[in-house]
Structure formats: C-alpha cells, structure tokens
N, C-alpha and C positions, 0 to 999 in steps of 0.2 A: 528417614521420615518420608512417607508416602507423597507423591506429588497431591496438589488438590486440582479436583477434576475444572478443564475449563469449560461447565455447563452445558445445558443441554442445548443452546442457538450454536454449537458447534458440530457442522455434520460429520468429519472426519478428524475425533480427535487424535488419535495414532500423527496423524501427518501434520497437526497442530502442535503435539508433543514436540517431533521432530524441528519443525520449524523452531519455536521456542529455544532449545538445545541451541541451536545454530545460532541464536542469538535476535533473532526478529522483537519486534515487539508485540505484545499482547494482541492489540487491531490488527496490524499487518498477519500473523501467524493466523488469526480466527478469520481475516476478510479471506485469503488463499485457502483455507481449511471447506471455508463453501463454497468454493468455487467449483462445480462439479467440471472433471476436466473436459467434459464431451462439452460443455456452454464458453467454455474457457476458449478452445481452439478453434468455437464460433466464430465468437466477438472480436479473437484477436485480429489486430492490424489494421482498424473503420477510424480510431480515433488523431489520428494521422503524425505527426513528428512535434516533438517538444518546440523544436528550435524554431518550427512555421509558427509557433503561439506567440501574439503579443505580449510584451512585459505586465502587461496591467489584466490582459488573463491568465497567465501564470501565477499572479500575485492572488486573483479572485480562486483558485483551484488549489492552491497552496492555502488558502482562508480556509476553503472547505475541511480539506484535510485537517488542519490543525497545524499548517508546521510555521515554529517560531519563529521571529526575527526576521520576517520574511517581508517586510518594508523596508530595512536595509540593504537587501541582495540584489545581487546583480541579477540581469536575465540568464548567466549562465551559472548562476550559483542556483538560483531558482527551478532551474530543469534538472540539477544533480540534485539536487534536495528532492524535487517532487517522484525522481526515477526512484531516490534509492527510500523512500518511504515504506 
C-alpha cells in the first residue's frame, strides 16, 4: 500500500518520510522536515538550558506544545518530556 503523501506545508518530505519510519510523531517529523538546516544551525543554542527554566515555565511551554499530564510532573520529568517531544 502506497504511503499517503504528508501534504504540501511539508518542505522536505523525503526526510519527513524518514523521520516518521524512526518513529517520530506526525508534528515533531513535519516541524524538523521545515526546518531548513542553514536557519536551524542559526538559531541553535539562544534559547539557553532546560534546567535554568522555572517549574511553572516549563509547565506553560509543555501547555503550548501539547504534552499530557504535565500538571503532575516533576521539573525533571517536564524537561525529559519537553526535550524528547
């Protein structure tokens, strides 16, 4: 069965394929997929270290994302969740 295509807001879907395979999820594969990599190794390293974040901005950046459960977690469950997103 042919894969179905993940649309056209996908700038490189080849590496979105890939990501997918690997096991990523749908957002995470497609947010990397446009990440062109010459903006990517811009940006990296401004937004500074999980662990310098307060508990309750961690909670408010975990909200954005989406990820569950995230009113019961610790601060250190909260920067493993938010890294491996």
């Amino acid at each position: 069965m042919p894969q179905k295509s993940p649309g056209p807001s996908v700038k490189d879907p080849k590496q979105y394929e890939a990501l997918r395979k690997k096991g990523e999820s749908k957002e995470k594969a497609a947010r990397i997929a446009n990440t062109s990599r010459r903006s990517a190794s811009k940006k990296g390293g401004k937004a500074g270290s999980y662990e310098d974040w307060s508990k309750e901005d961690l909670r408010k950046r975990a909200a954005e994302i989406g990820i569950e459960g995230r009113s019961k977690m610790s601060k250190g469950e909260l920067v493993k969740a938010l890294r491996n997103h």
